[in-house]
C-alpha positions, 0 to 999 in steps of 0.5 A, a space after each residue: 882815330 876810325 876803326 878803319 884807321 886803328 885796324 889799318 895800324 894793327 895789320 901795318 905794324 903789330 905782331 902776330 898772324 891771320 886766322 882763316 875760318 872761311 871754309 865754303 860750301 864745298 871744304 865744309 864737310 871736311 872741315 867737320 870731318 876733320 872736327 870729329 863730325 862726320 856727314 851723318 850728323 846732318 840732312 841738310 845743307 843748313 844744318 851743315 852750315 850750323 854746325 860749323 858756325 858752332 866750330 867757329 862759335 867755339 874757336 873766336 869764343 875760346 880765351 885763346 883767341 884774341 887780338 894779343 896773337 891774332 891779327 885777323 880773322 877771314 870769314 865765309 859770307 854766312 858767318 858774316 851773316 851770323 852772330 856771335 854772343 848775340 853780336 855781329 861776327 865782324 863786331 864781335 871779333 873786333 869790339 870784343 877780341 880785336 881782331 881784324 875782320 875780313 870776308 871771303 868773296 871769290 865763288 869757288 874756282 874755275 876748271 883748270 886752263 893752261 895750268 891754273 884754275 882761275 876764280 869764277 866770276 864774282 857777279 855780285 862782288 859789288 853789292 857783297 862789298 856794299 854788304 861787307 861795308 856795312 857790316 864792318 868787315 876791313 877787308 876781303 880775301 879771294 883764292 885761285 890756285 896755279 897748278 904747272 909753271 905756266 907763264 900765260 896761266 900766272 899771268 892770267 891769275 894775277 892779272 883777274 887778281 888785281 883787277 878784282 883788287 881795284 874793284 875793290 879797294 875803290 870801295 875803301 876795303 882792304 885786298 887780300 890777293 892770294 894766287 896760291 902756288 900748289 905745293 905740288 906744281 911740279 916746278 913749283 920754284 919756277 911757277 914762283 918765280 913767274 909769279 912774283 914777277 908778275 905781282 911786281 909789275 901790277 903792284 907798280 901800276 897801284 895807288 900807292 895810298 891804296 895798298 893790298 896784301 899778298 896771301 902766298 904758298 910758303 916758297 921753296 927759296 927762303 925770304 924768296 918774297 922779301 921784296 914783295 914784304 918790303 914793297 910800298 903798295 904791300 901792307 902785310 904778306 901773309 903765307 897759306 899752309 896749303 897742306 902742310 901739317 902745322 908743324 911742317 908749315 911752322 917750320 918753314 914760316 919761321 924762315 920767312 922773315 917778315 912773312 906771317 901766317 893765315 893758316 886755315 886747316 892748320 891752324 884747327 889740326 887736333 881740335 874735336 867736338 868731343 874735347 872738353 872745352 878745357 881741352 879745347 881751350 888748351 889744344 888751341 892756345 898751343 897751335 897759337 902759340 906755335 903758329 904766332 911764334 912762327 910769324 914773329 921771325 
């Protein structure tokens, strides 16, 4: 059996979540901000990038972080680019922790319109998915966000989502589309409603040998997406914690059944360059746990 297979296989059926490190260009400062590390620890843009690849470094390193809990692992373009323990990230994350590598591709968000921020246009997808293939990433991830209960808005995000989506699993990657509902729309059950609807309809337009995942805000109607969990065209639905504290996040995943996390800031909530790496490992090993005991419902 391939990687590509066996990985397939892991994100189909086992247990546990998603870890997205994929901050970019602009969540980076507060990323390390959040990690103890404030902007007068660098001069330049390089070495702001060097510091969060240690964080990352640090976290797929820790003995927490492995294939036994974690499921995947989103990445930013650079830290595909980089290495881990001499190794390329993506093979090290699966070679050494089994652990589903995915790439970040969307280039940040448009300004809003009709309710929504779209994504900007991807006028490199092509050759980054090219890039991508060769170095073993599984799949890709790609973020905008709807901020009012637009229905001419929803429609044009899920529509820009799956005609990236086709782009891109025409190269055999594997889709993550994540038309986040921000949890401060303030219809956000109606925008959810739209959107949902809206995803249905595309998926049924889909291969259904070619199947995507669904990265979405956790919804104010508990199994609001069973559906979707349970659509043929759907590997795995996977929920953002978009703002929610972790414990909050946790909370309201566990409601969701079948549903599993792809936390980003919550899953790094308490950890710090200052920690000892005793300390480290022990902060990280509990928000894994808590966040893969919500996923598991």
């Amino acid at each position: 059996m391939s990687n590509f297979e066996t990985q397939l296989r892991k994100m189909r059926s086992e247990k546990g979540f998603i870890a997205a490190l994929d901050q970019s260009g602009g969540s980076t400062p507060k990323a390390l901000r959040l990690y103890g590390i404030d902007e007068s620890a660098w001069s330049t843009e390089e070495q702001m990038f060097d510091l969060i690849h240690q964080m990352r470094t640090r976290i797929i390193t820790s003995p927490a972080f492995n294939g036994d809990r974690i499921l995947g692992a989103i990445l930013f373009e650079r830290t595909m680019d980089s290495e881990i323990e001499g190794r390329p990230t993506a093979d090290y994350l699966w070679d050494v922790k089994k652990v589903v590598p995915f790439l970040k591709v969307d280039k940040g968000l448009a300004a809003e319109s009709d309710g929504v921020q779209l994504m900007k246009p991807i006028d490199n997808l092509d050759s980054l998915l090219a890039k991508a293939k060769g170095k073993n990433i599984f799949g890709t991830k790609m973020r905008s966000v709807i901020k009012q209960a637009n229905e001419a808005g929803i429609r044009a995000i899920v529509e820009q989502q799956f005609e990236y989506a086709r782009q891109i699993l025409q190269t055999g990657l594997i889709p993550i589309v994540e038309p986040e509902v921000d949890i401060h729309c303030p219809d956000k059950a109606r925008a959810e409603e739209l959107l949902k609807k809206g995803i249905r309809a595309e998926l049924d337009k889909l291969d259904p040998d070619r199947p995507v995942m669904l990265k979405l805000t956790l919804p104010d109607v508990d199994n609001f997406y069973r559906d979707l969990i349970e659509h043929p065209r759907v590997l795995r639905v996977v929920a953002l914690s978009g703002g929610y504290t972790r414990a909050e996040a946790n909370e309201r995943l566990a409601r969701q059944n079948g549903m599993v996390a792809s936390f980003s800031r919550a899953l790094v909530e308490g950890l710090t360059a200052q920690q000892s790496d005793e300390e480290f490992n022990r902060a990280l090993d509990e928000s894994i746990e808590s966040i893969y005991r919500a996923s598991i419902t």
